[in-house]
C-alpha positions, 0 to 999 in steps of 0.5 A, spaced: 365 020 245 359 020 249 363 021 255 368 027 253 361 031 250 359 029 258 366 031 262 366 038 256 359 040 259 360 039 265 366 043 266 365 048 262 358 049 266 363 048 273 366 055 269 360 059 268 358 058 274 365 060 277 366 066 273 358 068 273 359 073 281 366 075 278 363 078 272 357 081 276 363 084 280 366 088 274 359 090 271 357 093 279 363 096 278 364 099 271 356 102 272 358 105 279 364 108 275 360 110 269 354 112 273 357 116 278 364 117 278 365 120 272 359 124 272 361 127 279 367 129 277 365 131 270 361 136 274 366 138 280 370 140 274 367 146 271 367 149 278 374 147 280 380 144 277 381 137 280 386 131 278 381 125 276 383 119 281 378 113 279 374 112 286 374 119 288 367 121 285 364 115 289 368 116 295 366 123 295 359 121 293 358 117 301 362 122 304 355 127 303 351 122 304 354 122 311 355 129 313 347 130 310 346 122 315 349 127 321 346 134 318 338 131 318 340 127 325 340 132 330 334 137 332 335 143 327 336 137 321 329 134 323 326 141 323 328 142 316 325 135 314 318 138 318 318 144 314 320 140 307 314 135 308 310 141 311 311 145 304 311 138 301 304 136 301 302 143 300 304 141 292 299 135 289 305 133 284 311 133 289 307 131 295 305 124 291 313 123 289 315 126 296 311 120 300 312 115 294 321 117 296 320 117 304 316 110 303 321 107 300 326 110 305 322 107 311 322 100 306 330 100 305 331 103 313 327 098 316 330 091 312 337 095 315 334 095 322 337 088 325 331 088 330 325 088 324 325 082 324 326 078 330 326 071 327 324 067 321 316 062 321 313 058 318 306 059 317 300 054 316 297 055 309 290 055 311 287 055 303 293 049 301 297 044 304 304 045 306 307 052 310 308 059 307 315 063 309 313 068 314 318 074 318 316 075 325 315 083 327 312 082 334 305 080 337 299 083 339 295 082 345 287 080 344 283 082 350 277 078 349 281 072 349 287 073 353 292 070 348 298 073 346 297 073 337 304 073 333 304 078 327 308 076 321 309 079 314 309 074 309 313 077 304 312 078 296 317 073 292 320 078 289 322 083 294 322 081 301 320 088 304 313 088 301 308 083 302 302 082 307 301 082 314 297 077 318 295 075 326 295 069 327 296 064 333 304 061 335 300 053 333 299 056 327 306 056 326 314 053 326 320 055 329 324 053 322 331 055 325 333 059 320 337 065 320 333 073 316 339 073 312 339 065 309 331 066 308 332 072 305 338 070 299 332 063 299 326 069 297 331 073 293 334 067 289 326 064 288 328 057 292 334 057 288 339 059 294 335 054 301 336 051 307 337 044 307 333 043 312 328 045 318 332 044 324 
């Protein structure tokens, strides 16, 4: 009896387990479809009339956003851009909520740049035993000394875009062999996704 109880278990949580990304899938999508299909072409709608195709709000959703990505990339969008954050921070009100976006921006463009972090590092935590999981970001020459110091984000566990910056010499550190994306799933899945071993 025992072991059938064992044997129910472990599979029913083999399962749960298996259907869990499934259903993370289906909820994405059901909310992108409610959030934004459906209200895009609720609102398209009242202006032309328009055959509803499920998708076709999302698709026409990215489409803007690449034409504005090409709009804002040349020198007359750049300029406009100027002259919104010019008038911008004349406002007290919208110029806190207008920083507040473009930090966030500047945040979600550079976890996108490939060259951001150049390499993952463990750090040697100078107030406790053990290593602290650290993202190399360049180095900084020190003239009085000569030595060439490496800067590291330690990142926050729950988002690894924030955290804070240290300088530190490269003997205050080790080269764990592991790839920003796996460090990145480990940080995110607090511990639960991690390497198996330091290379």
């Amino acid at each position: 009896m025992k072991n059938i109880f064992k044997h129910l278990q472990t599979y029913i949580f083999r399962g749960l387990f298996a259907i869990i990304p499934l259903l993370l899938t289906v909820i994405a999508i059901t909310l992108l479809y409610k959030l934004i299909d459906k209200k895009v072409m609720s609102f398209l709608e009242q202006y032309i009339e328009i055959r509803h195709v499920p998708g076709m709000g999302i698709l026409l959703v990215l489409l803007s956003l690449y034409l504005i990505g090409i709009i804002f990339s040349n020198v007359i969008g750049r300029q406009v851009l100027k002259f919104i954050e010019r008038v911008s921070e004349k406002i007290p009100i919208i110029k806190f909520i207008y920083q507040l976006g473009k930090e966030l921006s500047e945040s979600f463009s550079l976890a996108s740049d490939k060259q951001a972090f150049q390499k993952v590092l463990l750090v040697k935590n100078l107030t406790h035993e053990g290593w602290m999981i650290g993202f190399l970001t360049g180095t900084v020459k020190d003239n009085l000394t000569g030595e060439e110091l490496l800067r590291v984000l330690i990142p926050a566990t729950h988002n690894p875009l924030f955290g804070y910056i240290v300088v530190i010499k490269p003997e205050q550190t080790r080269d764990p062999g592991w790839s920003v994306e796996e460090t990145v799933k480990a940080m995110v899945s607090v511990g639960i996704i991690f390497p198996a071993e330091i290379k």
